[in-house]
Backbone of each chain as ProteinMPNN parsed JSONL, in Angstrom:
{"seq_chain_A": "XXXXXXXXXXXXXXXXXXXXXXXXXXXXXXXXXXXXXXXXXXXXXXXXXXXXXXXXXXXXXXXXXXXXXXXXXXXXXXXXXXXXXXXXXXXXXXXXXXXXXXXXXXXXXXXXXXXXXXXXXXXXXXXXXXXXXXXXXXXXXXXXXXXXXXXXXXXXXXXXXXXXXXXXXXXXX", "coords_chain_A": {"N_chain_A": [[-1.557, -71.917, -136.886], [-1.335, -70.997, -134.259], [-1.901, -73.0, -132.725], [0.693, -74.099, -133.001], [2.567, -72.809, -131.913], [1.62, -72.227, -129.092], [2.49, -75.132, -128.863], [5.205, -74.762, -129.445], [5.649, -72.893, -127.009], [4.687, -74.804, -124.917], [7.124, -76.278, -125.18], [9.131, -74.996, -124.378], [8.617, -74.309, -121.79], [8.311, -76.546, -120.256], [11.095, -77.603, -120.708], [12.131, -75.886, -119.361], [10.887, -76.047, -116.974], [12.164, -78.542, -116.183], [14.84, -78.267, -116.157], [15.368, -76.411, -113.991], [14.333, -77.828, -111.687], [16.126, -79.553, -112.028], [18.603, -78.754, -111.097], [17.865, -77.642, -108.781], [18.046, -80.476, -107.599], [20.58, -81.377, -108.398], [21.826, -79.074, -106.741], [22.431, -80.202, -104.271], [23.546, -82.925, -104.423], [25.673, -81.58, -105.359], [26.902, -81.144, -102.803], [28.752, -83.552, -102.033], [30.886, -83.66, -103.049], [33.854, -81.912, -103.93], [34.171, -79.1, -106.836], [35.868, -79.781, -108.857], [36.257, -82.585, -108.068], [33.405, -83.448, -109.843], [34.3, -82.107, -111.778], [35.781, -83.641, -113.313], [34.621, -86.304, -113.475], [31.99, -85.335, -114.688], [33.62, -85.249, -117.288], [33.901, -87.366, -117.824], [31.721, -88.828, -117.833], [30.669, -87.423, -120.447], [32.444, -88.477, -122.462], [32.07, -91.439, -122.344], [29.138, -91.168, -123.347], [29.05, -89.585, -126.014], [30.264, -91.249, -127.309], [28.292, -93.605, -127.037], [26.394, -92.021, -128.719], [27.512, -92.715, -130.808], [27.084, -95.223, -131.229], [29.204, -96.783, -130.85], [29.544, -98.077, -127.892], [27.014, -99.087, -125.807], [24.058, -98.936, -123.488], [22.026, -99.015, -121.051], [19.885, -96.223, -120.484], [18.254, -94.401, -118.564], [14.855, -93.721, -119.321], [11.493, -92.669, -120.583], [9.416, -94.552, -121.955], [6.563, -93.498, -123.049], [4.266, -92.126, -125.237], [3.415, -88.672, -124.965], [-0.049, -88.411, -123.987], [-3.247, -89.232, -126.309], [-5.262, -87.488, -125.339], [-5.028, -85.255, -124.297], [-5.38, -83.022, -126.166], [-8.065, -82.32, -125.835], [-7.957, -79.917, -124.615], [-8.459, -77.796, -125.973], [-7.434, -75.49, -128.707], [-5.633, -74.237, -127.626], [-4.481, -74.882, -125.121], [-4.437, -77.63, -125.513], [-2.198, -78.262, -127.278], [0.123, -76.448, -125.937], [0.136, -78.203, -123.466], [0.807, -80.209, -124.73], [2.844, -79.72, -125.145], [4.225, -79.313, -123.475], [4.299, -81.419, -121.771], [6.234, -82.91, -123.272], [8.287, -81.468, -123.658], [9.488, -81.464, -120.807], [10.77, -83.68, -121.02], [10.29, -85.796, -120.007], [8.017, -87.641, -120.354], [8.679, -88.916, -122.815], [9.847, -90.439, -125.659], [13.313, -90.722, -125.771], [15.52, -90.423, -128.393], [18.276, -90.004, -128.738], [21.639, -89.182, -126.719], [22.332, -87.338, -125.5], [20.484, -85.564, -124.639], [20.592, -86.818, -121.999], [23.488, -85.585, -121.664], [22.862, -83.146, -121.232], [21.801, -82.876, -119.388], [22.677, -83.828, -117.069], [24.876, -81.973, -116.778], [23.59, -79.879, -116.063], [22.522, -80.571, -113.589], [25.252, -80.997, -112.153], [26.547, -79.022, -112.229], [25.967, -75.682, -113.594], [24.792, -73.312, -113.035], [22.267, -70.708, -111.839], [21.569, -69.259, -113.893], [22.453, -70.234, -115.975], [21.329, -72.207, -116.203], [18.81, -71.911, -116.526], [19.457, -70.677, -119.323], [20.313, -72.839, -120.835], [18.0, -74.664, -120.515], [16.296, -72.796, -121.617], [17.447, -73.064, -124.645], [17.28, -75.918, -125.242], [14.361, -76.112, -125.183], [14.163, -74.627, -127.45], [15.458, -75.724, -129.292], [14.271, -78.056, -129.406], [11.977, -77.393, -130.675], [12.587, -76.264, -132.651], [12.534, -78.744, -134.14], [9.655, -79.298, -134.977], [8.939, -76.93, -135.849], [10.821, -77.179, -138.076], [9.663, -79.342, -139.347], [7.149, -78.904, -139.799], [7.824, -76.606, -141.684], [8.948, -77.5, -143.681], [8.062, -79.331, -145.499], [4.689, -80.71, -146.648], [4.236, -83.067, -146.02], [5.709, -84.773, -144.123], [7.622, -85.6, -145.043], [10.634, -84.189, -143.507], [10.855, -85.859, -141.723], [12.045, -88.122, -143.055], [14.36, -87.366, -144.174], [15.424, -86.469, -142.139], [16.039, -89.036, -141.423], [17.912, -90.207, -143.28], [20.087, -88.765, -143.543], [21.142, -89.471, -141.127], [23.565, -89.871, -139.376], [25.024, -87.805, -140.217], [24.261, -85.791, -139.144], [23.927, -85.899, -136.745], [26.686, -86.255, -135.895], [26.984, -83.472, -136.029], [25.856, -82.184, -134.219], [26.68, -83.429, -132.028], [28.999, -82.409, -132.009], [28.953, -80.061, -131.827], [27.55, -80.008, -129.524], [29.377, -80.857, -128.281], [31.725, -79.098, -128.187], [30.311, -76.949, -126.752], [30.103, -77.691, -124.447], [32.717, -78.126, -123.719], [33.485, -75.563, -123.149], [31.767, -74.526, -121.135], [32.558, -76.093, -118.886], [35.36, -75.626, -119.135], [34.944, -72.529, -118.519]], "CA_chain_A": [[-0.45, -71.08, -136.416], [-1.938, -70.856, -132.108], [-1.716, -74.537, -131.959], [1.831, -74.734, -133.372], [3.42, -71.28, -131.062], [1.035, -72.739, -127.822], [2.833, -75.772, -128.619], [6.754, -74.449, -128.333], [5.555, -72.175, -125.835], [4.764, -75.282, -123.763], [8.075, -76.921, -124.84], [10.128, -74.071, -123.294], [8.039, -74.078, -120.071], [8.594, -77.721, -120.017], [12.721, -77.59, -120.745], [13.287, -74.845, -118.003], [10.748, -76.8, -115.585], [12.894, -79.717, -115.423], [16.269, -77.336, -116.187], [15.383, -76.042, -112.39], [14.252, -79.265, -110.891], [17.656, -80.591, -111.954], [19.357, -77.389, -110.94], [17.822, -77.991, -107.419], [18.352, -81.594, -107.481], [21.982, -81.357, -108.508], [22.698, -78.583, -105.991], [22.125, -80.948, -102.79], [23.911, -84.057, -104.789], [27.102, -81.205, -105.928], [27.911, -80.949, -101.741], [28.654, -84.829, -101.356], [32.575, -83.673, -103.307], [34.464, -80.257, -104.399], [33.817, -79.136, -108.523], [37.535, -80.133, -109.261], [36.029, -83.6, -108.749], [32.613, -83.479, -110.426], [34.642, -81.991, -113.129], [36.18, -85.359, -113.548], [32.671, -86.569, -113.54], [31.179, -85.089, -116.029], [34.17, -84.833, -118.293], [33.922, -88.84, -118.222], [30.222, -89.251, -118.321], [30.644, -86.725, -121.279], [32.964, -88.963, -123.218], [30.829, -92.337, -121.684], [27.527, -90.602, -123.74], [29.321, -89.144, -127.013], [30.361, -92.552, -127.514], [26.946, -94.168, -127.123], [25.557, -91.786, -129.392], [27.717, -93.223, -132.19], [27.199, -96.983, -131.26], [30.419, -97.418, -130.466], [29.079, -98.127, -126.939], [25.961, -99.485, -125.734], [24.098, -99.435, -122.176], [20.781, -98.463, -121.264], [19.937, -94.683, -120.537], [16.994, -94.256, -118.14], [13.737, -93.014, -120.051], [10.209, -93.565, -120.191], [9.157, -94.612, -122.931], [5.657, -93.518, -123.099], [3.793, -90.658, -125.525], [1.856, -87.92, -124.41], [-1.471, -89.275, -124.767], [-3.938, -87.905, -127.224], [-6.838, -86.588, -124.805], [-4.728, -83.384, -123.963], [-6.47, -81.582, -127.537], [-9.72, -81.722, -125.33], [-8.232, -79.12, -123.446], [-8.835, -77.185, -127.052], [-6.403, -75.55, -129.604], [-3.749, -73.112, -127.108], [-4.126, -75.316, -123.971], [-4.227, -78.718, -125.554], [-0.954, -78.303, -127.611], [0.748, -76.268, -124.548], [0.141, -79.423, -122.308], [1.443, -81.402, -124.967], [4.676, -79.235, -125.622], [4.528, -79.266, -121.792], [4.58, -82.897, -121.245], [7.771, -83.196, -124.091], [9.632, -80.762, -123.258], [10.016, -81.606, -119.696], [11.218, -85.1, -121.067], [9.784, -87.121, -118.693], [7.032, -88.355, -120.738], [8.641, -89.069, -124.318], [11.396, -91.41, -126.217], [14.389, -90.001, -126.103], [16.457, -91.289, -129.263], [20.034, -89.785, -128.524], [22.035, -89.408, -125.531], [23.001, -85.595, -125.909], [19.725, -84.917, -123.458], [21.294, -87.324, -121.257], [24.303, -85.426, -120.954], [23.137, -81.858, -120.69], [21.022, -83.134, -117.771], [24.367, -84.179, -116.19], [25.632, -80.943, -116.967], [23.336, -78.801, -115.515], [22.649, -80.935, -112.179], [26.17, -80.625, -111.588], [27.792, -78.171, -112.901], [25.278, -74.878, -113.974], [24.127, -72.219, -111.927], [21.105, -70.216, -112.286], [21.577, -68.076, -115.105], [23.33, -71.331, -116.977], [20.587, -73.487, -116.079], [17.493, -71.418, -117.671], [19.874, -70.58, -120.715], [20.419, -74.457, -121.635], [16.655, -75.148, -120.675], [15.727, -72.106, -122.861], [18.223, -73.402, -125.738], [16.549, -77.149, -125.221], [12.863, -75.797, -125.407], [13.868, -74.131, -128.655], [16.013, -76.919, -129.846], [12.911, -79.016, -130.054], [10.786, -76.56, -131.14], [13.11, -76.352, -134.328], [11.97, -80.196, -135.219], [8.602, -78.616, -134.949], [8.847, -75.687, -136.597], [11.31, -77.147, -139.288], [9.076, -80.06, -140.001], [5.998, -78.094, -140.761], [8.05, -75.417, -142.698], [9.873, -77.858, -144.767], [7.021, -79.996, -146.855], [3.549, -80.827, -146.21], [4.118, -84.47, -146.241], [5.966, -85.208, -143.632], [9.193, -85.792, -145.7], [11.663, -83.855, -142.888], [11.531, -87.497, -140.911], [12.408, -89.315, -144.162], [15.496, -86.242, -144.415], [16.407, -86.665, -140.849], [16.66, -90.156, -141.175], [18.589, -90.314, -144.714], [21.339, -87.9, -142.811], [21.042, -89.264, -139.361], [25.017, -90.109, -138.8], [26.372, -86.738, -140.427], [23.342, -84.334, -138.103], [24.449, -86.527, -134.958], [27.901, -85.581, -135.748], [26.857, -82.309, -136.321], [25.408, -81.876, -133.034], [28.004, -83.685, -130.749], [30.434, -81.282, -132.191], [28.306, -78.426, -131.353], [27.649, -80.064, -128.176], [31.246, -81.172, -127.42], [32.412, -77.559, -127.978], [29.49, -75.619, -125.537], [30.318, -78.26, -122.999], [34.325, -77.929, -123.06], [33.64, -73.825, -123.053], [30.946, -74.936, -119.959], [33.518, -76.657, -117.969], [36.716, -74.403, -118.791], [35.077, -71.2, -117.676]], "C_chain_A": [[-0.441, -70.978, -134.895], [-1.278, -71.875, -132.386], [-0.119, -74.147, -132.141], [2.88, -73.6, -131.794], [3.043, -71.435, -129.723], [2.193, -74.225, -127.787], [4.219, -75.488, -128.155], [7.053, -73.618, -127.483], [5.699, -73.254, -124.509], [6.241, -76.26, -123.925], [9.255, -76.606, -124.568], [9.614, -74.316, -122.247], [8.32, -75.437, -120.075], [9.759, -77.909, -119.606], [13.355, -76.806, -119.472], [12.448, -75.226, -117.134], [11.414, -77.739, -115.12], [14.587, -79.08, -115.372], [16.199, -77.053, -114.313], [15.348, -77.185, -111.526], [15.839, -79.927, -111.249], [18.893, -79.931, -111.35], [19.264, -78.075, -109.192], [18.17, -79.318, -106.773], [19.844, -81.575, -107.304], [22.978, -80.625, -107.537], [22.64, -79.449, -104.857], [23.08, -82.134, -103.075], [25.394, -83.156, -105.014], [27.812, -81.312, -104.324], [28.781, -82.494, -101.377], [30.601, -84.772, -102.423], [32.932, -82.258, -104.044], [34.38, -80.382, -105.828], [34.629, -79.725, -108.84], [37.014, -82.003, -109.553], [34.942, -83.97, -110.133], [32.934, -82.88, -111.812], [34.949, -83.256, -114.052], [34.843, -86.246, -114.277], [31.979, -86.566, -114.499], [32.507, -84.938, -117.062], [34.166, -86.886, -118.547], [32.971, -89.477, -118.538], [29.681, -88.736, -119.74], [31.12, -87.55, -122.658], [32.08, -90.382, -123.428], [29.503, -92.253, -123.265], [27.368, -90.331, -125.8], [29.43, -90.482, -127.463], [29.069, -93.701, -128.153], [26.303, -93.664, -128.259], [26.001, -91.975, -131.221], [27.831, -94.389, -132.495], [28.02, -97.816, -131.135], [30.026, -98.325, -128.931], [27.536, -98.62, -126.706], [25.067, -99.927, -124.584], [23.049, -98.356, -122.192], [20.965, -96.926, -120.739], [18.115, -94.692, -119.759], [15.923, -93.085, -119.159], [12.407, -93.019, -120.131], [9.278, -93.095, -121.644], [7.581, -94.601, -123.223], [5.324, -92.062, -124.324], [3.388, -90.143, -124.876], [0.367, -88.582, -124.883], [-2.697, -88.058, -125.63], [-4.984, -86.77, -126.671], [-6.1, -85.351, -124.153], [-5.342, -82.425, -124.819], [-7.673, -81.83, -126.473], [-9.395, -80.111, -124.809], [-8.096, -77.65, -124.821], [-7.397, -76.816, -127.56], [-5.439, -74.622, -129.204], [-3.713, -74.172, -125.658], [-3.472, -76.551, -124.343], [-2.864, -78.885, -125.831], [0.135, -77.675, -126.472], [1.085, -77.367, -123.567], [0.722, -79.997, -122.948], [2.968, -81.097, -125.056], [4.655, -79.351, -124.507], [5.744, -80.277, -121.643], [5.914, -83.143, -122.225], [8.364, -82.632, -123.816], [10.037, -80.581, -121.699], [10.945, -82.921, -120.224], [11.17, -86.552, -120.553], [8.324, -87.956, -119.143], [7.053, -88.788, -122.875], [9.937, -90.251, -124.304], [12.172, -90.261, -126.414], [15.738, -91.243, -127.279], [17.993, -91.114, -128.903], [20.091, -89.576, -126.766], [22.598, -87.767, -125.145], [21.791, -84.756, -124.378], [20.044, -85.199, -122.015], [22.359, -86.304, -119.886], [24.31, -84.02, -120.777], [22.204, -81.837, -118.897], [21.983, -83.043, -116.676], [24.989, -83.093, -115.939], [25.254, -79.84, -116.419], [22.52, -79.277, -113.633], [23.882, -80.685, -111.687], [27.105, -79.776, -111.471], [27.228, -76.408, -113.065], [25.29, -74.26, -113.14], [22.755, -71.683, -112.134], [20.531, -70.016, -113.706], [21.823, -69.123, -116.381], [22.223, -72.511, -117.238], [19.446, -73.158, -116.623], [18.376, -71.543, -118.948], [19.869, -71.962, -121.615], [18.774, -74.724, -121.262], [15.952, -74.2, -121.71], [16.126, -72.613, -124.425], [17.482, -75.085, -125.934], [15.507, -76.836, -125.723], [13.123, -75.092, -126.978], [14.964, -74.933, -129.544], [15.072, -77.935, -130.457], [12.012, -78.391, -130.624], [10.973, -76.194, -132.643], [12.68, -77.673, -134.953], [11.001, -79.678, -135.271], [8.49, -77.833, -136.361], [9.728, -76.165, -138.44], [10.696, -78.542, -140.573], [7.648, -79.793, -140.464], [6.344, -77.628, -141.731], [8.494, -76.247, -143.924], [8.879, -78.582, -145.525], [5.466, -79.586, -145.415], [3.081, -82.673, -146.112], [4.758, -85.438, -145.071], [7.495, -85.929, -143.997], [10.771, -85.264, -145.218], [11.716, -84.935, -142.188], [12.331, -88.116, -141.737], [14.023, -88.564, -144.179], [16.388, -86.699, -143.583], [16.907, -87.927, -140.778], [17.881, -90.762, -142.156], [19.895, -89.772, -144.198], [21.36, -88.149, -141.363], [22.396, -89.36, -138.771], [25.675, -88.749, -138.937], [25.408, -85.571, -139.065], [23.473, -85.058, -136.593], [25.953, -86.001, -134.839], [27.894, -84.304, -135.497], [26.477, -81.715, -135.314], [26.145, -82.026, -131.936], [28.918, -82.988, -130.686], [30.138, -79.903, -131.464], [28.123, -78.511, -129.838], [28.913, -80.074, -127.522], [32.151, -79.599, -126.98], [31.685, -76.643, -126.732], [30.03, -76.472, -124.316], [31.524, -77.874, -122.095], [34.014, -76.09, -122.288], [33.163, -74.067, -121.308], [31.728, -74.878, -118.658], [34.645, -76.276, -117.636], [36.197, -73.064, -117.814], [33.796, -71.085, -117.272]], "O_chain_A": [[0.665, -70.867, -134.365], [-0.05, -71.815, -132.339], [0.332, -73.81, -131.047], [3.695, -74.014, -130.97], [3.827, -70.943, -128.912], [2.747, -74.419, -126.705], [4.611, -75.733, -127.014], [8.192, -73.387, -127.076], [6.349, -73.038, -123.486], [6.551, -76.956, -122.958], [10.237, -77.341, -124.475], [10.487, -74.687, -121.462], [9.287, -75.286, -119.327], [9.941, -78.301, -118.453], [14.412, -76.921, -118.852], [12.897, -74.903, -116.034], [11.452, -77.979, -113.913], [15.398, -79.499, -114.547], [17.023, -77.555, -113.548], [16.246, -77.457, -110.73], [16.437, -80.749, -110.555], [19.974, -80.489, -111.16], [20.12, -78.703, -108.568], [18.537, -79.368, -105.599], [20.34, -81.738, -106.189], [24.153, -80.915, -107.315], [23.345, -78.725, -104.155], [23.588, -82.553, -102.035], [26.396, -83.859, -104.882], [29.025, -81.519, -104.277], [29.474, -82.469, -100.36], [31.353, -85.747, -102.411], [32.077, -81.669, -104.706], [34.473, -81.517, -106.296], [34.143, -80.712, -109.393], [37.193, -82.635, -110.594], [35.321, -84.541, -111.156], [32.203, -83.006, -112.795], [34.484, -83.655, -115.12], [34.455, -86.59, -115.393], [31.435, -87.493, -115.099], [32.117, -84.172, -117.943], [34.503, -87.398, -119.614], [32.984, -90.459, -119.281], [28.68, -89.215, -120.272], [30.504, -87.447, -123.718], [31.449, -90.535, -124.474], [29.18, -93.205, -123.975], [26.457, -90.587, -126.586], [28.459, -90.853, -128.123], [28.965, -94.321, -129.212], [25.651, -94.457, -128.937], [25.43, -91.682, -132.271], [28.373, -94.841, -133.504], [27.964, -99.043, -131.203], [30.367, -99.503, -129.044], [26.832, -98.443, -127.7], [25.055, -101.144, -124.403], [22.987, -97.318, -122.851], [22.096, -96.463, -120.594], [17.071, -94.94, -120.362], [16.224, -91.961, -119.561], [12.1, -93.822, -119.249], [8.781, -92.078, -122.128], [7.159, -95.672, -123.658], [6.064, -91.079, -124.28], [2.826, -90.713, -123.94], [-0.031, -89.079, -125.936], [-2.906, -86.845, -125.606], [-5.391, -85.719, -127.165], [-6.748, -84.53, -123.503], [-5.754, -81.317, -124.476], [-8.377, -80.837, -126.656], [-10.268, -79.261, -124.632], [-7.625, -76.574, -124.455], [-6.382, -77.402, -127.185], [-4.573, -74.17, -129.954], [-2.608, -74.126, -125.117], [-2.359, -76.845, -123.905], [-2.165, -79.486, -125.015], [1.021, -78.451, -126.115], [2.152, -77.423, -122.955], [1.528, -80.68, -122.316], [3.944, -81.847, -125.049], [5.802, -79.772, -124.36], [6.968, -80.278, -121.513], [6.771, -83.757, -121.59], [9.449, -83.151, -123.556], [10.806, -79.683, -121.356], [11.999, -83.035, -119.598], [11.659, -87.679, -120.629], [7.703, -88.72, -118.405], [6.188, -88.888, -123.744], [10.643, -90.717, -123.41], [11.908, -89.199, -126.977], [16.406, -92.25, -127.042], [18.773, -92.063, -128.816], [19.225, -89.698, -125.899], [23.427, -87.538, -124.265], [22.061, -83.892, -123.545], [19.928, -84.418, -121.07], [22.366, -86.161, -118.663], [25.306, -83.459, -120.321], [22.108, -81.146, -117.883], [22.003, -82.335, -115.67], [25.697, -83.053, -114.932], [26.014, -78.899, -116.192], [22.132, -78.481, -112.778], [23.826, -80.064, -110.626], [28.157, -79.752, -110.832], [28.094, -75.646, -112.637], [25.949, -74.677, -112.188], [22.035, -72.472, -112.745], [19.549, -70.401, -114.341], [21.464, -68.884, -117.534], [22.203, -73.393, -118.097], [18.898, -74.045, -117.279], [18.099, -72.485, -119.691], [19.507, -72.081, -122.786], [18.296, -75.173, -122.303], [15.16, -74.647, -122.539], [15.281, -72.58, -125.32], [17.15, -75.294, -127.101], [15.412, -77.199, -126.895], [12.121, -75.067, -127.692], [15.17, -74.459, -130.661], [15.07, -78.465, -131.568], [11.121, -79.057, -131.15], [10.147, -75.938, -133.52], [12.478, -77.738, -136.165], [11.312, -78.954, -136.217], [8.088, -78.117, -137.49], [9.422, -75.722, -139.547], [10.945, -78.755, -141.759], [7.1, -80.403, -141.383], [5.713, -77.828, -142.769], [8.428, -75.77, -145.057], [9.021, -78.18, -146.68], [5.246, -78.961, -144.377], [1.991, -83.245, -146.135], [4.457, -86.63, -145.001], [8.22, -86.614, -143.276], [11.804, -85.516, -145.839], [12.885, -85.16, -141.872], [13.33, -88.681, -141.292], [14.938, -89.387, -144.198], [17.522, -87.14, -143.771], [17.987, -88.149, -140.23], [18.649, -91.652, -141.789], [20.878, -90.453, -144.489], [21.548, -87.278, -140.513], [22.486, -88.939, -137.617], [26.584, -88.381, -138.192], [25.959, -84.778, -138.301], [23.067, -84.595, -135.527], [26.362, -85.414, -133.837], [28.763, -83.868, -134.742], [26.715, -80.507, -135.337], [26.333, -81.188, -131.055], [29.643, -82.797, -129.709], [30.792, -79.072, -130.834], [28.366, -77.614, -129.031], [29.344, -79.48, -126.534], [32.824, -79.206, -126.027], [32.271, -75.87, -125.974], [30.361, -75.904, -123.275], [31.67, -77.558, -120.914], [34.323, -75.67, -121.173], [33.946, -73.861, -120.381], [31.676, -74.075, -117.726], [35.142, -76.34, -116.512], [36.734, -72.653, -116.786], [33.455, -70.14, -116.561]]}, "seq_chain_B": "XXXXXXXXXXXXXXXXXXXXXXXXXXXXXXXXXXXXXXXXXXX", "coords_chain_B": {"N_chain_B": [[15.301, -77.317, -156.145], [13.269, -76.027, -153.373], [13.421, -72.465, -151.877], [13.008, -72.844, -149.018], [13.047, -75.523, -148.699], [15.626, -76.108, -148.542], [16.213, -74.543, -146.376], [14.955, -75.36, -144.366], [16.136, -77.601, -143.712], [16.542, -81.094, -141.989], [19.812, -80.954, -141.553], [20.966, -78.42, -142.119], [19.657, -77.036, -139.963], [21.035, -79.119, -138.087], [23.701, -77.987, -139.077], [23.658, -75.199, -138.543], [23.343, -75.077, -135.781], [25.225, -76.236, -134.758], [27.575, -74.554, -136.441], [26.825, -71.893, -134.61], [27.596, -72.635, -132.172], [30.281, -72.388, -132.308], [30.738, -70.112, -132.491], [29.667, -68.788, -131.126], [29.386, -67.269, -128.07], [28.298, -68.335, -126.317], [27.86, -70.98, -124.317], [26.117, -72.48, -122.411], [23.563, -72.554, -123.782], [23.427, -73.391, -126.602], [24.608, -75.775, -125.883], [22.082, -76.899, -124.492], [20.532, -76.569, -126.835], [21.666, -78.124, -128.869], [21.223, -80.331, -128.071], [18.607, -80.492, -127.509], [17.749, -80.339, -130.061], [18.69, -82.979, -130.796], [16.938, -84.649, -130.178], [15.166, -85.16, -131.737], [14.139, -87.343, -135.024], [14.973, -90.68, -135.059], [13.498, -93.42, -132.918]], "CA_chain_B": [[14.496, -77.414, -154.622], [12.704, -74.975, -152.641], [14.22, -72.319, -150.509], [12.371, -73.49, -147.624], [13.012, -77.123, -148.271], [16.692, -75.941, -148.203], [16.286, -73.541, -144.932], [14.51, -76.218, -143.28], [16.378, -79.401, -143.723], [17.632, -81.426, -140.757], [21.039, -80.676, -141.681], [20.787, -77.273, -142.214], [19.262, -76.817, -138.794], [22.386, -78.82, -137.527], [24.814, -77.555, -139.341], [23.836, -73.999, -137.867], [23.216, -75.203, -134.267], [27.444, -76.338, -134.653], [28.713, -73.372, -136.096], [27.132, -71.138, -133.935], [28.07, -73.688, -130.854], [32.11, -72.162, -132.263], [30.685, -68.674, -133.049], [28.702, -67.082, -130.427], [30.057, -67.182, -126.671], [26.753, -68.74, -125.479], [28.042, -72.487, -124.268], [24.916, -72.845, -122.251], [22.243, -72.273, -124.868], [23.809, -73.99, -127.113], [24.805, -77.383, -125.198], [20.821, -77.234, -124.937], [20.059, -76.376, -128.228], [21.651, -79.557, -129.714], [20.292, -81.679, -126.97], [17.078, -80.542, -127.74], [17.561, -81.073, -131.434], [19.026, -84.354, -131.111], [15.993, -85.729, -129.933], [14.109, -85.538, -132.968], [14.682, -88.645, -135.192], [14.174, -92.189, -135.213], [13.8, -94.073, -131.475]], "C_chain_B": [[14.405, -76.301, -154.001], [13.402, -73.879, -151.736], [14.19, -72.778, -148.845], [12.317, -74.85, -147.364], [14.563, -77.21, -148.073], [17.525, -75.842, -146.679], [16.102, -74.435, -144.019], [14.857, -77.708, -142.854], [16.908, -80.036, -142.747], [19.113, -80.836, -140.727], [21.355, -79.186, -141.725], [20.924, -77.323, -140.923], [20.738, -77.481, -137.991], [23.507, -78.31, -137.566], [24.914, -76.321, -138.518], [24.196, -73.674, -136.46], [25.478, -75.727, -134.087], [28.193, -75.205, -134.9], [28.357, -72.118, -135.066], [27.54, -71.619, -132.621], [29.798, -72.528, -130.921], [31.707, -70.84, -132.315], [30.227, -67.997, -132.287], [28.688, -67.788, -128.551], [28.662, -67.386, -125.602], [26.449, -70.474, -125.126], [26.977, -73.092, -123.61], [23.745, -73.181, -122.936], [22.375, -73.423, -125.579], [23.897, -75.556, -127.127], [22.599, -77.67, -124.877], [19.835, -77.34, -126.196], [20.163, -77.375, -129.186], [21.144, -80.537, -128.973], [19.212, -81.346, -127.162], [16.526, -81.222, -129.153], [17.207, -82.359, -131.553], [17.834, -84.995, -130.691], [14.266, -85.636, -130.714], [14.573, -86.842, -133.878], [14.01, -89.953, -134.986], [14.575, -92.631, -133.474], [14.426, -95.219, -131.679]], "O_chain_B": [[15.358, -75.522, -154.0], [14.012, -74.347, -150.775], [15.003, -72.95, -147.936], [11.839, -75.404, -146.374], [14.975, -78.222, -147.505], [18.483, -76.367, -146.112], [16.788, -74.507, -143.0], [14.324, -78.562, -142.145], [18.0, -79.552, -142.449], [19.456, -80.225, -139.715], [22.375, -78.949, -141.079], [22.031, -77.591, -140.456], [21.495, -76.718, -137.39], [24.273, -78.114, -136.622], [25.919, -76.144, -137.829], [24.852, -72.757, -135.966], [26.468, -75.438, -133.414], [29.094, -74.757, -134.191], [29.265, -71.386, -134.671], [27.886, -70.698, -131.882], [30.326, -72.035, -129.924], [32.716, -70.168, -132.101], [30.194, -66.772, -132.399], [27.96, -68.677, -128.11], [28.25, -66.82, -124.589], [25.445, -71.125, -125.412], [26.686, -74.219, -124.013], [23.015, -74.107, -122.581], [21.658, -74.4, -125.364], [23.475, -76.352, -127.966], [22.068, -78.741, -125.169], [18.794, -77.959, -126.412], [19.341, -77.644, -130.061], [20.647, -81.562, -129.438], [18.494, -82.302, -126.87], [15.627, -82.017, -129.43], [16.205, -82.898, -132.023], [17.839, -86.192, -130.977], [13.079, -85.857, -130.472], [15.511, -87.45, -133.362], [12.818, -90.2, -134.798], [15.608, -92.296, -132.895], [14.769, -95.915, -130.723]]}, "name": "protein", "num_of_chains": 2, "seq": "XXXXXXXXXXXXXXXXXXXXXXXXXXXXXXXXXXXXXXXXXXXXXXXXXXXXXXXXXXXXXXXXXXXXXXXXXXXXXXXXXXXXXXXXXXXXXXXXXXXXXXXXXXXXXXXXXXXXXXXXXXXXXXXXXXXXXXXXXXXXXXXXXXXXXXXXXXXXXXXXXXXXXXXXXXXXXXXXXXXXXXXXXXXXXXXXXXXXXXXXXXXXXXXXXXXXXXXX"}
């Protein structure tokens, strides 16, 4: 029960460390044209991404395709898993299968503010923390991969929709 | 089948993360919440 609650502890602190780093990144990159354009921007990189993530489309997506490596459990059973939810939930050290992380990255370098930019890194960190949490809770076998993959076109839909809608709201007001 | 193999099924989990995306005036959270999801799955 530690390991698992150390772990989506560290994959919130992960989601809203790179949520800020992109926050700060994005504000220095938003002065180089007025929102009106960067609306443009992201309402095209938005469509661009949705696309991709139904194969209609097809074009690489920077990532780095490495795991966490296993010698983080040395650092025992609340640090080790912490470091490892760390290292994933920044994103900078995992596969990313869809393009949805892509485009809230996009969304909160250019577009977010403070308050907007923890809330989607808080909502990320406990986004992943639901595969977590819902692949322990659901067997003991490991049978929520076999689930996710059996339904992977209708829970991609199911997500772009959910995404497509927070984004428009995002970008209207 | 189980309630908890119900509660906990990928789909489930998205289905909820969509309707509350239309239901609860929190477009930030949210737009992270399925981007976080989505990257469970096959690479």
């Amino acid at each position: 029960m530690g390991a698992r609650w150390s772990f989506c502890g560290g994959l919130l602190l992960g989601a809203l460390t790179t949520a800020m780093g992109l926050l700060l990144a994005g504000s220095l990159i938003r002065l180089a044209a007025p929102p009106a354009v960067w609306r443009w921007v992201l309402v095209g990189a938005m469509v661009l991404l949705v696309l991709r993530e139904f194969g209609v489309l097809r074009f690489w997506l920077p990532q780095n395709k490495r795991l966490v490596p296993e010698h983080v459990h040395r650092h025992g059973r609340v640090f080790g898993p912490l470091q490892f939810g760390f290292e994933m939930g920044t994103s900078l050290r995992t596969y990313t299968p869809s393009a949805l992380p892509h485009a809230a990255a996009l969304m909160i370098a250019l577009w977010a503010g403070p308050l907007a930019a923890v809330l989607a890194g808080v909502g990320f960190g406990l986004g992943r923390s639901a595969m977590t949490t819902g692949n322990l809770l659901y067997s003991d076998d490991n049978t929520w991969d076999l689930a996710f993959i059996e339904h992977e076109r209708l829970i991609r839909a199911l997500l772009v929709a959910g995404f497509a809608v927070s984004t428009a709201v995002a970008l209207v007001f | 089948m189980r309630l908890a193999t119900r509660v906990w099924h990928p789909v489930t989990i998205a289905g909820c993360l969509a309707a509350l995306s239309l239901l609860v005036p929190l477009p930030w959270f949210f737009l992270g919440a399925t981007a976080g999801f989505a990257t469970s799955g096959s690479v």
